[in-house]
N, C-alpha and C positions, 0 to 999 in steps of 0.2 A: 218041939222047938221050932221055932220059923226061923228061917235061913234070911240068911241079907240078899238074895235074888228075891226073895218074897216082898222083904222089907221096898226095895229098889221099886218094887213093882204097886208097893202103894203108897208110896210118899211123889208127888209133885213139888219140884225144889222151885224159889223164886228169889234170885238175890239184888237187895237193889242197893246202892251204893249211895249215901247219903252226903251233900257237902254243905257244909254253912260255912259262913263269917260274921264276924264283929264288926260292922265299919257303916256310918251315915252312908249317904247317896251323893254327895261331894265328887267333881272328878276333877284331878289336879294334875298338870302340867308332865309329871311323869308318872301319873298312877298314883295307885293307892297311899296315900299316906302310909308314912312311917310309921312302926309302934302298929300298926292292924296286925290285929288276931285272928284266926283264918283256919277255923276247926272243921272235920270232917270223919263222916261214921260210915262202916257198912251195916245193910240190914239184911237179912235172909228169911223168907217167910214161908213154909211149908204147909202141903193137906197131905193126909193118906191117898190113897188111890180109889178109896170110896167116895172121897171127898167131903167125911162127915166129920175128919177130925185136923185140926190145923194149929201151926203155933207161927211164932215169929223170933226169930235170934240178931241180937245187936252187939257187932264188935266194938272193940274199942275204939276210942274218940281221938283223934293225931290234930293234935295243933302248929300252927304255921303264921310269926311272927312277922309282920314285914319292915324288910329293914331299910335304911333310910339312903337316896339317891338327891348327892348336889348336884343343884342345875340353877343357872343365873341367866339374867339379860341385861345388857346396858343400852340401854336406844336416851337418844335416837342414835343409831351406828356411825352416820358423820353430822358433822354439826360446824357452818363456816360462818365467820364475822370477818367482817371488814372497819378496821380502827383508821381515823383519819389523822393519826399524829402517833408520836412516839410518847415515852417515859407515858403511860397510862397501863392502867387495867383492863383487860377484856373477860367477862364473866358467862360462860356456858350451863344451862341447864341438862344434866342428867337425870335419868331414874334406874333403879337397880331394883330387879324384881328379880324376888325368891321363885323361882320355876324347879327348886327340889321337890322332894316331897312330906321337906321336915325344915323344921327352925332351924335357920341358919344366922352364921354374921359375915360380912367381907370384908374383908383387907382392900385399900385403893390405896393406888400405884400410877405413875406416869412417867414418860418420857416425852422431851421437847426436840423435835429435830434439830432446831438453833438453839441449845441449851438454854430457853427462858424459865424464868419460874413462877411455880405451878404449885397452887395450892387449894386445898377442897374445904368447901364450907357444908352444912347440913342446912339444907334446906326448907326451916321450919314452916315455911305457910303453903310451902308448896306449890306458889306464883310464877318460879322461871326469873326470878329477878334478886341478886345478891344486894339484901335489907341492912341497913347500917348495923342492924338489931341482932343477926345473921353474923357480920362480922366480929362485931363484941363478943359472939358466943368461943370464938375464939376457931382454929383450924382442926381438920380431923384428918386421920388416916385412915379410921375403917367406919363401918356402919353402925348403927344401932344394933347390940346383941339380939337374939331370936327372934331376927323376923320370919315369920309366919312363913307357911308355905302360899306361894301367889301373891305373896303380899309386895308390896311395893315401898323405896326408901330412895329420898330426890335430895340427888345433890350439887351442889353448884360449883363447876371449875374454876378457878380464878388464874390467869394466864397474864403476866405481867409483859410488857413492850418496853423492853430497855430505850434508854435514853441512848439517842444514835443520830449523828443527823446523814447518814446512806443508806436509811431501812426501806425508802419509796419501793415498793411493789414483791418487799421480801416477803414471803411465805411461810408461817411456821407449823408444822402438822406435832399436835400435842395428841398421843394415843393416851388413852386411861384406862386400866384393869382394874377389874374387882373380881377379887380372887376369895372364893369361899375356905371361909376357917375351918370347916369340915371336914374340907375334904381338899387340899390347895393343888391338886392337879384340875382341879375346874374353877375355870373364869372365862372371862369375857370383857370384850373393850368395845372404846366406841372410838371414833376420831373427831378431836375439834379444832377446827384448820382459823387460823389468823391471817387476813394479808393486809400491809400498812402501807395506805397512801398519806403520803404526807410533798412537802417540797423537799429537794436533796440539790446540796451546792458541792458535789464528788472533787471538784476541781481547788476547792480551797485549799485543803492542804498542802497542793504542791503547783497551788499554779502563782505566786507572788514569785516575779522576779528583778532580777536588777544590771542596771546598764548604767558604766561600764563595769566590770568584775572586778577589775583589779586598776581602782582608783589610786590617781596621789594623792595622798596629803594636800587636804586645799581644794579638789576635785569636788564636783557637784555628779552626782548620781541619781538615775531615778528607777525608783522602785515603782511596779506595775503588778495589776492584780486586777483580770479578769475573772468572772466567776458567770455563773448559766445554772437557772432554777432549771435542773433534768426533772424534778417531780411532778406530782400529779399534782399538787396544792400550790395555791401562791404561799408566799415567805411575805410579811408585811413587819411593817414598824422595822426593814431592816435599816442598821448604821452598821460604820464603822470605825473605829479606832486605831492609834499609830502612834505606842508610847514614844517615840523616840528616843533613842538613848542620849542622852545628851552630853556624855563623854564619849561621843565618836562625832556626831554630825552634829550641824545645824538647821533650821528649818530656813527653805528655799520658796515654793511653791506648791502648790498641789492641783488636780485634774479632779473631775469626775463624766460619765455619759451620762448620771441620770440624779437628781437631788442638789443639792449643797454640800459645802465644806467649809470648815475655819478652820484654817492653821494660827490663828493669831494666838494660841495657850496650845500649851503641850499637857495631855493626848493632841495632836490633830486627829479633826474627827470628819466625817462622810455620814450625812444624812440621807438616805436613798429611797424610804420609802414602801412598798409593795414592787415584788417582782414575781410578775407570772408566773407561771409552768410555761417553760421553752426561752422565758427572757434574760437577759445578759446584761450585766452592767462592768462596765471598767472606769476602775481609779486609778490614779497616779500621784505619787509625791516626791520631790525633789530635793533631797540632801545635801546639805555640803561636810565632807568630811573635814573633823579639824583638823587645822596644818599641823599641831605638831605628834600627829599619832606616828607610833615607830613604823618601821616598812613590818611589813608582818600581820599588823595588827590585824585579826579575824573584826568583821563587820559585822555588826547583828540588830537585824531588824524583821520585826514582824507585825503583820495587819490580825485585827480580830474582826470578826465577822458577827456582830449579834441581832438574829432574827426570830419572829411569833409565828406559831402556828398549832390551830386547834389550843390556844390557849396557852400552849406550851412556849417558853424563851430559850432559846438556843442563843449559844457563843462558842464559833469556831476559830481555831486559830490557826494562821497560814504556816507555811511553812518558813523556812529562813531561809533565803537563796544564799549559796554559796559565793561569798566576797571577803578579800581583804586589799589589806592596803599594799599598791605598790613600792619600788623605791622613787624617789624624789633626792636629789642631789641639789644640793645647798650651800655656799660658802661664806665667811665676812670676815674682813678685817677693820683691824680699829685701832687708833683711829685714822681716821681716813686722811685726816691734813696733819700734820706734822712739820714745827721747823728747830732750827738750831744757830747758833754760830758761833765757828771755830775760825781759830787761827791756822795759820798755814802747818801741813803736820802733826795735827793735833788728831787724837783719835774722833772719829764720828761716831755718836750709837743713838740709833733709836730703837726705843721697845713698841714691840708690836704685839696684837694680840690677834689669833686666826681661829676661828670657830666652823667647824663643821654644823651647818643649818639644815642639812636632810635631817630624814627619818632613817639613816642607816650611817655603817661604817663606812668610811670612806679613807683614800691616800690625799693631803692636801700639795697641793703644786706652788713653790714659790716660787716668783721669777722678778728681774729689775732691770730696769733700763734710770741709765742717767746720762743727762743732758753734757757731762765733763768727762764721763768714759770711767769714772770712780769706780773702782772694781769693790763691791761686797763682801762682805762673808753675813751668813746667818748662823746663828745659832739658837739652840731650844733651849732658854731661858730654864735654871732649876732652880734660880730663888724667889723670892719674891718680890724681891725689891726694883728689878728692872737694870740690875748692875752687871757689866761681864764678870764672870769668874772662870778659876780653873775647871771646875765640874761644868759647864757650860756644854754641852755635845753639837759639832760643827755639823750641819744638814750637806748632803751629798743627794746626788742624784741617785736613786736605787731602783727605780723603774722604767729607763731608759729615755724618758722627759729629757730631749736636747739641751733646752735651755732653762732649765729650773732645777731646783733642789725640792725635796719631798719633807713631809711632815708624816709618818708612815702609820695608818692605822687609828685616825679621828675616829674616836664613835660620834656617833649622833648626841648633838646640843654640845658637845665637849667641847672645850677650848686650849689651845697650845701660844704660852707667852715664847716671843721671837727676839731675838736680839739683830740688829743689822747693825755692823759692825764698818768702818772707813777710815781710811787714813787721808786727811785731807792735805788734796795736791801744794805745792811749792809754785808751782806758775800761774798763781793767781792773783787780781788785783782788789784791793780795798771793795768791799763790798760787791766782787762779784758772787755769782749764784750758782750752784746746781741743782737741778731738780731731778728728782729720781723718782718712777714709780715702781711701788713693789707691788707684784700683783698675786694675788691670791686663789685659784682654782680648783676644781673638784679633777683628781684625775677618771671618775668615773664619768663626767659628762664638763668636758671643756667647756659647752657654752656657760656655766656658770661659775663665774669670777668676781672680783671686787676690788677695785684698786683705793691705795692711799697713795697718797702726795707726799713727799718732804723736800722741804724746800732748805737746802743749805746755804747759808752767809758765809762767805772767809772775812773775816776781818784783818787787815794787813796794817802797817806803819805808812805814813806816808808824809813826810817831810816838805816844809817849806823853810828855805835858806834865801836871808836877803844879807848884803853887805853895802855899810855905807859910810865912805871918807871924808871927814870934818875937819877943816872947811877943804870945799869940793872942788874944785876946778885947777888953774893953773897955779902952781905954790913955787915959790922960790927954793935953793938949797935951804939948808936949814930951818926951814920951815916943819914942825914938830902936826904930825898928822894922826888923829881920833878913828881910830878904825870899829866901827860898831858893825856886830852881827845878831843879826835876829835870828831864831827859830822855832822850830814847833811841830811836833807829829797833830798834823789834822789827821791822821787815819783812824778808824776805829781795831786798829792793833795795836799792842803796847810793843814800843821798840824796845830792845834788851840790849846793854852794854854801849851805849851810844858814846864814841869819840868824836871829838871836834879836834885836828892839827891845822896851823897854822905856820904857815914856814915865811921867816922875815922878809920882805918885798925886796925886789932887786934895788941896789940904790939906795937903802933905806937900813937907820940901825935902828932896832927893837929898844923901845925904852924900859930899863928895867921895873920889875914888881908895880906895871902900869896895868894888871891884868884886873878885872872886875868881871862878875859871874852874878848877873841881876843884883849890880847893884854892891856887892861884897868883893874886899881887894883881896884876891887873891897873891901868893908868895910865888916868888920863882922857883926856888927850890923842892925835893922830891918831896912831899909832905903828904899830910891825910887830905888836902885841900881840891885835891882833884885835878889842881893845875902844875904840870912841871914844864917847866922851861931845858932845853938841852941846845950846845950844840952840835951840828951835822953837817960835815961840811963847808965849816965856815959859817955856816950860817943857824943862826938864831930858831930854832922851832918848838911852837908851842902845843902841847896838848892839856888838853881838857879832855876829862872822862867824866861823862855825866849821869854814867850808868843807865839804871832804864829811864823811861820814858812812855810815862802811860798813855793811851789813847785821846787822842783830845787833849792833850797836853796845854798848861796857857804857853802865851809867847817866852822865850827865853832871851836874856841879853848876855853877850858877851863882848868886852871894851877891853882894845889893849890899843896902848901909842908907840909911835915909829917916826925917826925924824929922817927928812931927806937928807941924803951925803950933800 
């Protein structure tokens, strides 16, 4: 038997450890492709110790699959454009290369610092330039499914510049990920930065103002609007425009520093032209507020500003400065002349009418002055006819106005009908006069007032008596005497109750039923005839009652005879 020290002693051991793989000569961005098979043997090869006799032993074969590693790149890593206007597109070329080591697909993704937006096209020809043909195809979110390892897939960002006219010199940084579907803790971004020179008018909005703020009613205003291109670009083909409201103002005038203007049609408008980068232009135009807007009334007016650049039309619009209407204090009365004429005693009335003409509430002031000292009353008319009545409310002073009475609480445009009320004097002659003014004021601003006039007539009686003895001169006793009397109210009053007595002449006896009243013989006795005869005294006395006697009366005749004793 041979022992294993024997054995030991003639074998020579040789063991070599054998390794292959499955895989081309390819070297890829992280190594061996994916999916490589990757086998490996030992070998062991033996002699005796004579070295005459030899074998070889092969273990078994261990296989070793490799598995797959995402890896991406997005270049170029920043990427800057500069747009020379706003409301446009700006379009970035990327590429996105598979650096795994297996077919992958990615997800893209972005963020806009100024939240613009941000859309991705596939970049079919692979130019760097977003093709209308490109657009048709419509937007994507991720890549073409298994791109290859090392392979490459180009796409193009499309980054919109809102419409704005303050964007001059803003800045917007859009990051974009592409994030493998494999494996989505691996991506990678690039940066593609945007900045937009364009012209910027910052001051539009709030630089239209107006003088004064707080206009009257009737006041002329002007509204002013300086503006300054702060941009990098000029602004051209600028105007501007000024609807006017035309229920508050009127057109007045207008300014410019640089172009034309016609106000003669509403818009008023401002042709200006091109304004540099750093240039400034100011307009002006000049309102009239209408008179009869209320106090209160809020003002509103605004300028629009429409100007080109890079193609693009921009219209900005100003702001509205802060205006309303002041108070304005207003008064009238109507009408303004007025006459009448009364008889002695008789009530005086005229109706008045007093209108508050502000744009606000007001207290009206009545006050009178007359030429005969005629003392007033007013009162506030409640019908409508212009007649006193019991409902009638007498005006008192309630605001401590000296010498006036108040009308309390006009609103604006209102009207208060006035009764002025007199008892016309007794010491007055046939057509004299008074003149009385009533005057009408705002108690919120005395200077404004308005007077009427009324001019009173008194019309009085006014008598003319003549007597005349037929035949005239020196008469004998018994000589029978024609005693004729005229008369007549020439006044423009009618006299009321008029008696004519006559009492028999000394020396002289009354001839009976010799009484005649224009012409018609009167009886001596008390009768309906107007004439009685009595006597008194002894003596003989005749009255006539001729009752009234209107104004302007013709002449009257009265004939009675008397003989000398």
């Amino acid at each position: 038997m041979v022992s294993m020290k024997h054995i030991n002693k003639l074998f020579s051991v040789l063991m070599v450890i054998v390794n292959f793989s499955l895989f081309n000569d390819v070297v890829y961005a992280v190594g061996t492709p994916a999916g490589t098979v990757i086998q490996s043997q030992s070998k062991v090869v033996y002699t005796t110790s004579s070295g005459l006799a030899s074998d070889t032993v092969f273990s078994n074969i261990v296989s070793i699959t490799v598995a797959q590693v995402a890896a991406l790149n997005v270049t170029p890593s920043s990427n800057e454009a500069t747009t020379t206007s706003d409301s446009v597109y700006v379009a970035y070329p990327l590429t996105i290369t598979n650096s795994g080591n297996g077919a992958d697909q990615f997800n893209l993704s972005s963020t806009s610092s100024r939240g613009w937006t941000r859309v991705f096209y596939f970049d079919a020809n692979g130019d760097g330039v977003l093709d209308a043909g490109e657009i048709a195809s419509g937007a994507i979110t991720q890549t073409a499914a298994n791109i290859t390892a090392d392979a490459q897939y180009k796409i193009m960002v499309r980054v919109f510049v809102p419409r704005d006219a303050s964007l001059n010199g803003l800045t917007d940084t859009t990051v974009v990920t592409a994030t493998s579907v494999f494996n989505n803790t691996k991506n990678n971004n690039a940066k593609v930065i945007t900045t937009v020179n364009t012209a910027n008018f910052s001051t539009i909005g709030s630089g239209l103002s107006v003088l004064p703020a707080n206009p009257n009613a009737g006041d002329t205003v002007t509204y002013s609007l300086t503006f300054t291109n702060t941009g990098s670009l000029s602004a051209t083909s600028v105007s501007l425009t000024d609807l006017i409201n035309v229920s508050q103002f009127s057109y007045v005038s207008m300014t410019t520093s640089q172009g034309t203007f016609n106000g003669a049609s509403i818009p008023a408008t401002w042709t200006v032209g091109t304004i540099l980068p750093g240039g400034s232009v100011t307009v002006s135009i000049r309102l009239k507020v209408i008179p009869a807007l209320p106090f209160g009334t809020v003002l509103n007016n605004t300028i629009n500003v429409t100007y080109t650049v890079g193609g693009n039309t921009f219209t900005v619009g100003s702001n509205n400065p802060s205006a309303a209407v002041g108070a304005v204090y207003g008064v009238q009365i109507s009408p303004i002349a007025l006459s009448t004429s009364v008889e002695r005693e008789d009530t005086v009335l005229y109706a008045l009418r007093v209108k508050n003409t502000g744009n606000t509430a007001d207290v009206l002031e009545l006050s009178n002055s007359s030429t005969r000292s005629i003392i007033w009353k007013l009162f506030k008319d409640s019908s409508p006819y212009g007649v006193y009545n019991a409902g009638d409310i007498l005006l008192t002073n309630t605001n401590g106005s000296p010498s006036s009475v108040d009308v309390n609480t006009v609103l604006s445009t209102d009207t208060v009908k006035i009764l002025a009320l007199a008892v016309a004097p007794i010491a007055v002659s046939d057509q004299d006069q008074d003149v009385t003014t009533f005057t009408v004021s705002s108690a919120a601003d005395p200077s404004k007032s308005q007077d009427a006039i009324a001019t009173t007539t008194f019309n009085t009686p006014a008598f003319t008596l003549t007597r005349v003895a037929t035949p005239p001169g020196n008469q004998p006793p018994g000589q029978e005497i024609v005693f004729t009397i005229t008369y007549q109210n020439i006044g423009h009053g009618k006299a009321y109750s008029v008696t004519f007595t006559e009492v028999e002449p000394d020396s002289m006896t009354y001839v009976p039923n010799s009484v005649t009243v224009d012409g018609i013989s009167k009886s001596d006795t008390e009768d309906l005839d107007g004439v009685t005869v009595s006597t008194v005294s002894g003596r003989k006395v005749i009255t006539f009652t001729l009752g009234p006697l209107n104004a302007n009366s013709p002449v009257g005749v009265i004939i009675f005879r008397a003989t000398i004793n």
